[in-house]
C-alpha positions as a printed NumPy array, in Angstrom:
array([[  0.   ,   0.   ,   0.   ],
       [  1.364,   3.619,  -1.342],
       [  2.163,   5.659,   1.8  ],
       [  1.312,   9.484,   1.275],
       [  4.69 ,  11.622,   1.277],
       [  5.855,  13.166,   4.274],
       [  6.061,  17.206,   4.137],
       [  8.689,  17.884,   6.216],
       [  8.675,  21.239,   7.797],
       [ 11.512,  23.824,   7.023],
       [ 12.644,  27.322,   8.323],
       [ 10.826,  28.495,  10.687],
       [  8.317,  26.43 ,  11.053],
       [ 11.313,  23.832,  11.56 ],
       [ 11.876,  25.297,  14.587],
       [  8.099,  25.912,  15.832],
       [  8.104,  22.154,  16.183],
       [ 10.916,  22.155,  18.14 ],
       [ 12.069,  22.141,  21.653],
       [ 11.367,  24.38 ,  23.959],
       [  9.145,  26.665,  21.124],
       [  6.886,  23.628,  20.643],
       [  6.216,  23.069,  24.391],
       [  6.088,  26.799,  25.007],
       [  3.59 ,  27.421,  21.975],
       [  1.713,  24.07 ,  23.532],
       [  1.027,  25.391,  26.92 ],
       [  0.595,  29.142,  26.18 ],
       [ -2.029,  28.047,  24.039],
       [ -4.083,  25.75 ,  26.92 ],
       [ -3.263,  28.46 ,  29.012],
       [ -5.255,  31.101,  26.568],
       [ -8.028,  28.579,  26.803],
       [ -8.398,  29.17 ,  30.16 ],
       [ -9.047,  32.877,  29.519],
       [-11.321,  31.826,  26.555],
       [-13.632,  29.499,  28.754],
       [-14.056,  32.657,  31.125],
       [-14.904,  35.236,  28.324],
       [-17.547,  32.472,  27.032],
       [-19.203,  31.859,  30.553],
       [-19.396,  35.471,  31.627],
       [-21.585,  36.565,  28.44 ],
       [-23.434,  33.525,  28.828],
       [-24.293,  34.646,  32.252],
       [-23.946,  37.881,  32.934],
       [-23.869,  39.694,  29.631],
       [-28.285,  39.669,  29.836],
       [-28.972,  36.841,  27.418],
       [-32.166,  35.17 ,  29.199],
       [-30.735,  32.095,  30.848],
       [-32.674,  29.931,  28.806],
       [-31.245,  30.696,  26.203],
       [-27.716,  30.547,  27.753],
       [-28.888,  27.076,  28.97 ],
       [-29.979,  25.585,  25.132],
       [-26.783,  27.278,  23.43 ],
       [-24.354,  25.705,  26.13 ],
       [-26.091,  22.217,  25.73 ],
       [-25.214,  22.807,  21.763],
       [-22.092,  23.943,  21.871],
       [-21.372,  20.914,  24.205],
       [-22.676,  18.585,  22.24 ],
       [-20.721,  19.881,  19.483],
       [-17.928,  19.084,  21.775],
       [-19.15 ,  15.585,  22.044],
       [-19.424,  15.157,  18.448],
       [-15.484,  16.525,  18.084],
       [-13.84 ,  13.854,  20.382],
       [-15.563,  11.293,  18.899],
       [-14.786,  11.946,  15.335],
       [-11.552,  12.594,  17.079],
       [-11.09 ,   8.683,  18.241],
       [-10.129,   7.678,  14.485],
       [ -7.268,  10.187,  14.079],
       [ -3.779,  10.038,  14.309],
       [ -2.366,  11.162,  17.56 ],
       [ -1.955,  14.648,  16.771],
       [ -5.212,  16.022,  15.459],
       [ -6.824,  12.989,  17.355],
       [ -5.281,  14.848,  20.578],
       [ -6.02 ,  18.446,  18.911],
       [ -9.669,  17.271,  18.869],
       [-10.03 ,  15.557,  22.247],
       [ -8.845,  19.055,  23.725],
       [-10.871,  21.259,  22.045],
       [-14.23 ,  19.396,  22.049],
       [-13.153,  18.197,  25.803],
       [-12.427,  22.091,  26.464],
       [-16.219,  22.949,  24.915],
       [-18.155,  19.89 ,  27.058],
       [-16.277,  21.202,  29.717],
       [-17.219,  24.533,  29.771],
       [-20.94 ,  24.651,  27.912],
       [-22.007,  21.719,  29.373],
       [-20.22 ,  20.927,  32.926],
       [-19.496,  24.606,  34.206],
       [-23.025,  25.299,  32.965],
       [-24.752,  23.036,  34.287],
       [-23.185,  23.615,  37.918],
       [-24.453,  27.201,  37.28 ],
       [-27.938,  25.712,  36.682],
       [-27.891,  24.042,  39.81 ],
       [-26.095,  26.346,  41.892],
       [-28.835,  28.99 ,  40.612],
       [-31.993,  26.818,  41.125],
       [-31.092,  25.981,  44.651],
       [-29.494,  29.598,  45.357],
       [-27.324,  28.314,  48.067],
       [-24.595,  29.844,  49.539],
       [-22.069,  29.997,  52.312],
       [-20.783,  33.19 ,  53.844],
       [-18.408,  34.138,  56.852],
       [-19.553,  36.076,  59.499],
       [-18.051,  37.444,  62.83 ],
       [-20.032,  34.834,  64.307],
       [-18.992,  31.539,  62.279],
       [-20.35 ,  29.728,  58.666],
       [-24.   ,  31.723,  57.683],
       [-26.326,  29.66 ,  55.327],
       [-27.712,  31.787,  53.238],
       [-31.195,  30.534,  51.553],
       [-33.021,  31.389,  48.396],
       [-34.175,  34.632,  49.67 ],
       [-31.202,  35.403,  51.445],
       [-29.327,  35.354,  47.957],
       [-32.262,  36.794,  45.876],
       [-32.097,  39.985,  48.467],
       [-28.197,  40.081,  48.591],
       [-28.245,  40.676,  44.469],
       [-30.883,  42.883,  45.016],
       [-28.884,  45.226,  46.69 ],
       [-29.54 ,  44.326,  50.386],
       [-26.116,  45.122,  52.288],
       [-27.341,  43.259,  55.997],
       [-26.654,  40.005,  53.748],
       [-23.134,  39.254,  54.278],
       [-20.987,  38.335,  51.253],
       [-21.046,  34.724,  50.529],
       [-17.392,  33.118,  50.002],
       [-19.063,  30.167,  48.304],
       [-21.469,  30.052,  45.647],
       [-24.213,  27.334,  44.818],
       [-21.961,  26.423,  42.113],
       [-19.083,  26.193,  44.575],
       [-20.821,  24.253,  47.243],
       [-22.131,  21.526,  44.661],
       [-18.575,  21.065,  43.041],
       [-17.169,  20.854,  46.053],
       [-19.384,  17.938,  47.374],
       [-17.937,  16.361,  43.947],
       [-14.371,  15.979,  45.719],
       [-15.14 ,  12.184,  47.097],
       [-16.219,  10.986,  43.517],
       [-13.347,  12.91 ,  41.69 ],
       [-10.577,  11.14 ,  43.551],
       [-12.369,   7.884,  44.203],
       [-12.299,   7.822,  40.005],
       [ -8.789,   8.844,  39.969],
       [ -7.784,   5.918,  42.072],
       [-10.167,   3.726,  39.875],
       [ -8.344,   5.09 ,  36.758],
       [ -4.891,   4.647,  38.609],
       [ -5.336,   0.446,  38.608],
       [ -5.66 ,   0.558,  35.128],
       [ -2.153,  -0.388,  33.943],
       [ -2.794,   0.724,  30.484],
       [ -3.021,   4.364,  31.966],
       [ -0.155,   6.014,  31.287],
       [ -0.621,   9.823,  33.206],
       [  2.744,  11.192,  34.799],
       [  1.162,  12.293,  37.824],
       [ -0.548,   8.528,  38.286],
       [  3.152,   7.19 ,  36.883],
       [  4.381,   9.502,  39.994],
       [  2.038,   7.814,  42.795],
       [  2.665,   4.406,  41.651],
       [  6.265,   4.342,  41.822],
       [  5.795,   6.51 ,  45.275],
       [  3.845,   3.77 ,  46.942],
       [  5.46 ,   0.673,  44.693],
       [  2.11 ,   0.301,  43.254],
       [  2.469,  -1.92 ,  40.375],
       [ -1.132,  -2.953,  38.895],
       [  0.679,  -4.405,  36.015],
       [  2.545,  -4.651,  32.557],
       [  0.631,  -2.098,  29.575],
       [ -0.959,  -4.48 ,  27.34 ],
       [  1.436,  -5.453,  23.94 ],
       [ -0.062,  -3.623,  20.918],
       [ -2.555,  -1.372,  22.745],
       [ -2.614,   1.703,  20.628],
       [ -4.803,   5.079,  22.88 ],
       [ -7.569,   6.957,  21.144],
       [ -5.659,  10.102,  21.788],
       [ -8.875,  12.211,  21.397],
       [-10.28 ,  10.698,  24.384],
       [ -7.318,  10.581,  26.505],
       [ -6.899,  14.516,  25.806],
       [-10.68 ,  15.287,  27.086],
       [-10.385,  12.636,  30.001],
       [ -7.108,  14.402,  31.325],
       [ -8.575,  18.001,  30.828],
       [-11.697,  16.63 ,  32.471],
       [ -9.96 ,  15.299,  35.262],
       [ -7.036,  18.247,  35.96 ],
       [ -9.779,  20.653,  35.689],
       [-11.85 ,  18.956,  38.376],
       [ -8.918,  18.255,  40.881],
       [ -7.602,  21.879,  40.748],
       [-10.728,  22.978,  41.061],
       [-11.977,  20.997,  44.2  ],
       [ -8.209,  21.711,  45.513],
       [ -8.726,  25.202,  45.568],
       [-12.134,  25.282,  46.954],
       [-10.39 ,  23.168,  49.91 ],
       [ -8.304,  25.601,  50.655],
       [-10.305,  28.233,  50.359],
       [-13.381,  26.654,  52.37 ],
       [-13.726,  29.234,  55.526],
       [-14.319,  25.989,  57.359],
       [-11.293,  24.292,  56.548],
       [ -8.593,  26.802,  56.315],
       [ -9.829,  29.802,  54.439],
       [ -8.546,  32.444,  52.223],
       [ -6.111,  34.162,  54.183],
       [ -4.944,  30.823,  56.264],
       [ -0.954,  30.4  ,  56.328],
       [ -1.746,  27.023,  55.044],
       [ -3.278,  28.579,  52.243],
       [ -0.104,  30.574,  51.25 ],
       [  1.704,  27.699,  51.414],
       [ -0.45 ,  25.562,  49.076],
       [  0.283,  28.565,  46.622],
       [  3.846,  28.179,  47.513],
       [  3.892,  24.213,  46.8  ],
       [  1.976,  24.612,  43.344],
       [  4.742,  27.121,  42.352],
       [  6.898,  25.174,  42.806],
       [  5.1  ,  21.99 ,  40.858],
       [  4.398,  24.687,  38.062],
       [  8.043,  25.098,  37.53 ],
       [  9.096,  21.684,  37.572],
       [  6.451,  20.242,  35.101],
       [  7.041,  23.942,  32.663],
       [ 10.582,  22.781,  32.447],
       [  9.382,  19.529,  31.345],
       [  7.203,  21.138,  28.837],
       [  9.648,  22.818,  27.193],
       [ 11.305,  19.858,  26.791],
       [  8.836,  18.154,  24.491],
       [  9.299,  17.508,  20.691],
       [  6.263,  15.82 ,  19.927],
       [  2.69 ,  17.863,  19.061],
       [  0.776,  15.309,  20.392],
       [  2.342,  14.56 ,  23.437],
       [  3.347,  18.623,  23.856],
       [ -0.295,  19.161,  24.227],
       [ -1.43 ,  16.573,  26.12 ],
       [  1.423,  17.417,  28.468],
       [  0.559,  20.838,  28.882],
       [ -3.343,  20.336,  29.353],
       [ -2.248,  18.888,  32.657],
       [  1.103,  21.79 ,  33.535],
       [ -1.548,  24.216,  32.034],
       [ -4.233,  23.119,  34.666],
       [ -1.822,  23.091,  37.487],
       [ -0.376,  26.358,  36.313],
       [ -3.752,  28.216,  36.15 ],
       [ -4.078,  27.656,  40.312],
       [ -1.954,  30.459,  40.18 ],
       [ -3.509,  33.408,  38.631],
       [ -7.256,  32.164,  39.849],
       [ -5.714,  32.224,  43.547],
       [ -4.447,  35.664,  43.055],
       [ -7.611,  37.028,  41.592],
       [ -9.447,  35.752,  45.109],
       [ -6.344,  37.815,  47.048],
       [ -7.02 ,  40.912,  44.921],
       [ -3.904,  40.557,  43.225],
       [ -4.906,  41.864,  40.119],
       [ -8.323,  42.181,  37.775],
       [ -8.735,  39.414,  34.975],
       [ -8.903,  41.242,  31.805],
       [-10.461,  37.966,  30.464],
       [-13.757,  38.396,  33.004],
       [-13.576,  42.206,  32.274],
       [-13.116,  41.835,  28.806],
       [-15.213,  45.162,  28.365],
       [-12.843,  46.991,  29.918],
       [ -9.664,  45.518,  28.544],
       [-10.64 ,  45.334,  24.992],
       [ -7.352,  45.123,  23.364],
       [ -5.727,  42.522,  25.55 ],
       [ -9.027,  40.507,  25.244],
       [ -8.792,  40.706,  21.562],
       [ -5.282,  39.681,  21.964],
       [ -6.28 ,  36.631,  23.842],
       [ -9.032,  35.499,  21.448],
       [ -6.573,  35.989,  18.432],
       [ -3.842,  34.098,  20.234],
       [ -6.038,  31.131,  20.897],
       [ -7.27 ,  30.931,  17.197],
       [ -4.014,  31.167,  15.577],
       [ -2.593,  28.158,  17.609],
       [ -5.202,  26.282,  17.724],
       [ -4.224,  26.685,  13.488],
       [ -0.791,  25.775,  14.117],
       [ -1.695,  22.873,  15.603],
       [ -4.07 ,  21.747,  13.168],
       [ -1.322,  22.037,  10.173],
       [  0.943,  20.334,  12.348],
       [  2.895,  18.033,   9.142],
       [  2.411,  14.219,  10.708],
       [  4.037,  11.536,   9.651],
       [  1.529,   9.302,   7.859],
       [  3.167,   6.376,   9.48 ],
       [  3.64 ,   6.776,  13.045],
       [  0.761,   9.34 ,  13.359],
       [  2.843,  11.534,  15.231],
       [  4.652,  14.86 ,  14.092],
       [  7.88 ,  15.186,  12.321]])
């Protein structure tokens, strides 16, 4: 059977899919998804679009997503992995963070710190607090919040599940096993990933443990925002961010450079959301309106990788770029 030819890159796009540019370009470019999955959520919310229709575009879009990773699961490993992070990135955002919206809206729970401990706050508590009522103290938790946060058993009772698979082959899993001599087994002979679903699986399950890891933290209950304990969490993710970035940069493979960086990108992103909470700095990505430019910047950024990517010459052979 004829084997298509092989278009080898040259110049400067020789040295785009190289190391560290290719890593680099990699993570910048999960990292501006980040900011893109705010800028879509805020005008779904709060830009005035009835929630209903918020609600019926965000199950579309998401089931878009669907429809991407699994056209994805017949690809080669890098637009198979190009496809199980973008339509992973959409179901994550139209049709998870949505959803917890929905229910953290419905039930209009939340939890708020006062000078006398934890204060419930009800239905009507919350309805009068957005109405302008200043008695109502300011919640630190969200319906949203509280409801993802109940998620924390189930997310790590699934990545202990997904740990004794031995066909699994996540660093941060890799990293446990050898920590505790776990060995579940040998990777099956001949077992060859759908890349598209490993990409939205990982995103899936990065996003969810830095996301119940900073509402532990954060919990007024548990430690709070201004615990030393909390400082020092930021400290220790630093400190993992820098590690696993100099690993990134180190990649020379599309396919694995992204699916590397969904995971450095997700435990890089603690970073600036933890700051935003301390006051740190305003997101120009929820403010878009008032940082037009640098939004603009962010959606063209995003775009033109998410291009590169796409055009990324593969080897017809191995499925993986040259």
């Amino acid at each position: 059977m004829a084997v298509a030819a092989i278009e080898y890159p040259s110049g400067i796009k020789s040295r785009i899919y190289s190391a560290p540019y290719l890593g680099l370009l990699a993570l910048t470019w999960i990292v501006l998804e980040k900011m893109i999955a705010h800028i879509y959520l805020v005008t779904l919310i709060y830009a005035g679009i009835p929630m209903a229709i918020s609600y019926a575009v965000a199950f579309v879009i998401g089931l878009l997503g669907l429809v991407i990773v699994w056209k994805g699961l017949k690809h080669n490993e890098v637009r198979g992995t190009w496809m199980g992070f973008v339509g992973g990135s959409l179901i994550w955002v139209f049709w998870f963070e949505m959803y917890l919206h929905f229910i953290g809206a419905e039930n209009n729970f939340a939890l708020a710190q006062t000078d006398t401990g934890i204060q419930y706050l009800g239905k009507a508590e919350v309805t009068a607090l957005f109405s302008g009522d200043t008695s109502i103290p300011r919640p630190y938790f969200m319906g949203a919040h509280v409801f993802l946060q109940s998620s924390t058993l189930f997310c790590f009772m699934l990545m202990i599940y997904m740990g004794l698979n031995q066909d699994v082959r996540c660093r941060l899993i890799l990293w446990v096993r050898k920590l505790f001599g776990l060995r579940p087994g040998k990777p099956t002979k001949g077992y060859k990933p759908q890349y598209a679903r490993v990409a939205a699986v990982e995103l899936f399950f990065v996003n969810w443990f830095m996301y119940t890891l900073m509402l532990i933290v954060n919990d007024e209950r548990i430690l709070g925002l201004h615990h030393i304990a909390n400082y020092i969490a930021f400290g220790a993710v630093v400190i993992w961010s820098a590690i696993i970035i100099a690993k990134q940069l180190k990649q020379k493979e599309a396919g694995l450079a992204i699916r590397y960086a969904i995971a450095v990108g997700g435990v890089f992103w603690y970073l600036p959301e933890q700051a935003v909470l301390w006051g740190w700095f305003r997101e120009p990505w929820v403010f878009y309106l008032e940082y037009p430019i640098t939004a603009t910047a962010i959606l063209v950024g995003y775009f033109a990788l998410m291009y590169l990517f796409w055009k990324t010459p593969v080897n017809p052979e191995t499925g993986k770029s040259i």
